[in-house]
C-alpha positions in Angstrom: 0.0 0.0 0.0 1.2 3.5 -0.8 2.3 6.0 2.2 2.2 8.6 0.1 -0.9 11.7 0.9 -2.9 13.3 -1.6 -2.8 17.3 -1.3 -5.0 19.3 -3.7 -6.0 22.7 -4.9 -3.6 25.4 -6.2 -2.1 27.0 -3.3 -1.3 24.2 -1.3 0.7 22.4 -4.2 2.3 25.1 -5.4 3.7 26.1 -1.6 4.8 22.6 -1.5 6.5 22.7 -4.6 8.2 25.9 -3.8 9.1 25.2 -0.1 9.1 21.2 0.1 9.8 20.1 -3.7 11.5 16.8 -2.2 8.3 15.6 -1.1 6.4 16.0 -4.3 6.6 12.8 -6.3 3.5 13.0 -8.7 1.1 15.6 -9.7 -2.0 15.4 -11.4 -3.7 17.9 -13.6 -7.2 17.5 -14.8 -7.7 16.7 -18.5 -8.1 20.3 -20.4 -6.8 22.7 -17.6 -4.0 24.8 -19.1 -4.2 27.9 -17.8 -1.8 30.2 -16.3 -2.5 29.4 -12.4 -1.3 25.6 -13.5 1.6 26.8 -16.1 3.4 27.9 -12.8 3.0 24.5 -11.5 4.5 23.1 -14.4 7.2 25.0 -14.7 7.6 24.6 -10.8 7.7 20.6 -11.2 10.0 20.8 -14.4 12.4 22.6 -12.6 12.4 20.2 -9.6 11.9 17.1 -11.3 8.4 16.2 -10.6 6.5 14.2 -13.1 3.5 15.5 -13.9 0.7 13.6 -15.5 -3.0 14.3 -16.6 -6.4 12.4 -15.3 -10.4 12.8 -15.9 -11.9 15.0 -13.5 -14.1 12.0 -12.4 -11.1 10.1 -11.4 -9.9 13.1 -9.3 -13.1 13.9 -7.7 -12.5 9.7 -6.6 -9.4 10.5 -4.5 -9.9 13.2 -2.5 -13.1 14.9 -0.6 -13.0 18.3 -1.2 -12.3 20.9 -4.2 -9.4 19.9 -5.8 -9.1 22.7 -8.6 -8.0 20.3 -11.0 -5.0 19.8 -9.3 -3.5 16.9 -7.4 0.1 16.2 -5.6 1.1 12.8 -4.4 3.4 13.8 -1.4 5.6 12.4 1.5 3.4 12.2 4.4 3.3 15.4 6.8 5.3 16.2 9.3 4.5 17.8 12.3 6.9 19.7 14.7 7.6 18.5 18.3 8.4 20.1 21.4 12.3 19.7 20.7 11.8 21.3 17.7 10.0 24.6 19.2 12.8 25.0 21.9 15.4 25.0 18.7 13.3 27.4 17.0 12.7 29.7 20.2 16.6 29.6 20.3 17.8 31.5 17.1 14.6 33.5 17.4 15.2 37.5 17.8 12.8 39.9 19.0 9.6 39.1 20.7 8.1 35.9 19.5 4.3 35.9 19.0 2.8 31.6 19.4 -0.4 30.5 18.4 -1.6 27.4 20.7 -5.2 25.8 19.7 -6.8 24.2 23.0 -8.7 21.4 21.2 -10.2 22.6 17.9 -11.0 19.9 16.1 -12.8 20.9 13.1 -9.9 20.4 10.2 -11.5 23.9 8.3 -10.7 25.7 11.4 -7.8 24.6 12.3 -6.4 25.2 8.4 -7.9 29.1 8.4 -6.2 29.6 11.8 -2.5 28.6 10.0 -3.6 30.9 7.3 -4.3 33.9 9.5 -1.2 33.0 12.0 1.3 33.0 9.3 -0.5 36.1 7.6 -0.2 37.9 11.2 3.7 36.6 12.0 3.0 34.4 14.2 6.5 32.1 14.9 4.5 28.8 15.3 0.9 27.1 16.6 0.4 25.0 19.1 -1.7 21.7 19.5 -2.4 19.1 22.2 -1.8 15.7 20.6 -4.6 14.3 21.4 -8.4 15.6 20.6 -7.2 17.9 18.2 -7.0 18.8 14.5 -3.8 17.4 12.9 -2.1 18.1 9.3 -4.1 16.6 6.5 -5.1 17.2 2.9 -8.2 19.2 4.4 -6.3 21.4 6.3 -3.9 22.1 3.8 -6.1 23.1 1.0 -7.8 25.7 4.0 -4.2 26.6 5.3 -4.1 28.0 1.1 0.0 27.0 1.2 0.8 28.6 4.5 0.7 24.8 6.0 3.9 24.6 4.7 5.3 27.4 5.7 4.4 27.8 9.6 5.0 24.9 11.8 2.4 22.8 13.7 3.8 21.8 17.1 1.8 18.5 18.5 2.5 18.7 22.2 1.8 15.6 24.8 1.5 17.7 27.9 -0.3 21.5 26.9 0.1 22.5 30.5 3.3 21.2 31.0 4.8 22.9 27.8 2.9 26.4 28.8 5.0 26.5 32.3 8.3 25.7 30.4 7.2 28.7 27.3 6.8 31.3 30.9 9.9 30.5 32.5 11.5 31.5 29.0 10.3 34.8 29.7 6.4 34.2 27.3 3.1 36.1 28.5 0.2 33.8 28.1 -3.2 35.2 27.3 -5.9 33.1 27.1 -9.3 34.0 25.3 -12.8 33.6 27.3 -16.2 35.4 27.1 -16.7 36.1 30.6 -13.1 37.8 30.9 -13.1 41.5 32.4 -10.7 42.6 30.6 -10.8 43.7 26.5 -8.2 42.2 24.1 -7.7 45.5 22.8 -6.7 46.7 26.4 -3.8 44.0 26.7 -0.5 44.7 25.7 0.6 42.3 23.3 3.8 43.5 22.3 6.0 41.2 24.0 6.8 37.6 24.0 3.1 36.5 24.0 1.2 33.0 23.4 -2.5 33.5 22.6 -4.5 30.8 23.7 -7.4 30.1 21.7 -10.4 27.4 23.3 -11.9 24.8 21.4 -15.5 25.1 19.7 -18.1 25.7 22.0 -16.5 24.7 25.4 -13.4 27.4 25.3 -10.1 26.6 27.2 -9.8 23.9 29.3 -9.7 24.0 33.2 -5.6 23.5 33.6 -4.7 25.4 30.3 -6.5 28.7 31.9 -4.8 28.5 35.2 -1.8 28.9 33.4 -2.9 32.1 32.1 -1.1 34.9 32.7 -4.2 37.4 31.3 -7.6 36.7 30.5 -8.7 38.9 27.7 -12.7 38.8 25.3 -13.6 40.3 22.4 -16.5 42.9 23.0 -19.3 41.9 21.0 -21.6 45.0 20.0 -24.5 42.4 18.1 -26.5 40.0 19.2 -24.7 37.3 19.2 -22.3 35.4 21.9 -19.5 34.7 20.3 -17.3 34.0 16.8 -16.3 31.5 14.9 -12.8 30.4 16.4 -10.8 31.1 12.8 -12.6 34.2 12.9 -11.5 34.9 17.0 -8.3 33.9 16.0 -8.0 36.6 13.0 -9.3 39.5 15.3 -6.5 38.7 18.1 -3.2 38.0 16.2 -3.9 41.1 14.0 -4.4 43.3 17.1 -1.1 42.1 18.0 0.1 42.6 14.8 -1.1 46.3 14.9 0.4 47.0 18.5 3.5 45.2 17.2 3.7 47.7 14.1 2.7 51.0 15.9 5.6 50.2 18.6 8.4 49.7 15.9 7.0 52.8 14.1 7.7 55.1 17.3 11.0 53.4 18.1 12.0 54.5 14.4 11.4 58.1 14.9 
């Protein structure tokens, strides 16, 4: 049996083939597409080696679940980070890292829009407990638009346990909840910071708040609760984005 994963749709091929061309081996094109979106492809793949071949739509549709453009990649399976790997990457970090850590979102579609919008906002890495969470998989990859290959995905086995080693390297944590006093946009977040981010519907769990160092909401003027936790995620790693930009802005003048 093949170990090999199908990834699909334009961006996420083409970020492999630009960032990760070793672990392309095949890709697919659907019978009559040759327009300039897959010429790049092609030239990407002819200049790293990659065969590429040509299939009925039908066939395509077959293989994977989801909107597959037309395009198809037969990869190396994923690779996710461990913790190892994010004390290495801490390490020849400058300036003040900004971490993304998911507390159990499980929906694949969220979990791939919150890679796009933490590698859109700067964010060094995001964070995921092992278990009873989203992982790396053709789903999230085609959500994640490329950036899946670009940010890293750090499984942890202990969340709590890795949040007490990130503060004694000097990280603020600030954890996300509805019933929070304070306002996100009243939280400095131009430090070292991890934004914590609950699951879907139930929010942080009990251990991963105590080891909060803030509490922060977002203050909803409509008539509903809460947002969607891609969107939640968007609205807080821009802010810190923005606080981030305005500081170096003054510090140049």
């Amino acid at each position: 049996m093949s170990q090999l994963e199908k990834i699909y749709g334009v961006h996420a091929v083409e970020a492999l083939l630009r960032h990760h061309p070793k672990r392309v081996k095949q890709i697919w094109l659907a019978e009559g597409r040759s327009d300039p979106r897959v010429q790049v492809l092609v030239d990407l793949a002819a200049q790293n080696r990659v065969s590429v071949g040509q299939a009925e739509r039908r066939e395509m549709d077959a293989w994977v679940e989801g909107v597959h453009q037309g395009v198809v990649a037969e990869v190396s399976p994923s690779q996710v980070w461990g913790e190892a790997m994010l004390d290495e990457l801490l390490d020849r970090t400058e300036g003040a890292p900004l971490l993304l850590v998911l507390d159990g979102v499980t929906d694949p579609h969220n979990l791939g829009a919150c890679l796009r919008t933490a590698d859109a906002a700067g964010a060094l890495a995001v964070l995921v407990p092992k278990d009873k969470s989203a992982t790396l998989t053709p789903t999230v990859r085609k959500v994640a638009c490329g950036a899946a290959e670009v940010i890293p995905l750090v499984a942890v086995t202990n969340l709590a346990r890795t949040l007490e080693k990130l503060q004694q390297r000097g990280l603020w944590i600030v954890g996300t909840a509805g019933e929070a006093e304070q306002e996100l946009y009243d939280q400095d977040l131009t430090g070292p910071t991890i934004i914590i981010m609950g699951a879907e519907g139930k929010g942080m769990r009990r251990l991963t708040r105590e080891h909060c160092d803030y509490l922060v909401r977002l203050p909803m003027a409509g008539s509903v609760s809460s947002l969607n936790v891609s969107v939640a995620t968007g609205v807080c790693l821009f802010e810190a984005m923005r606080q981030r930009s305005v500081k170096a802005s003054a510090a140049r003048k």
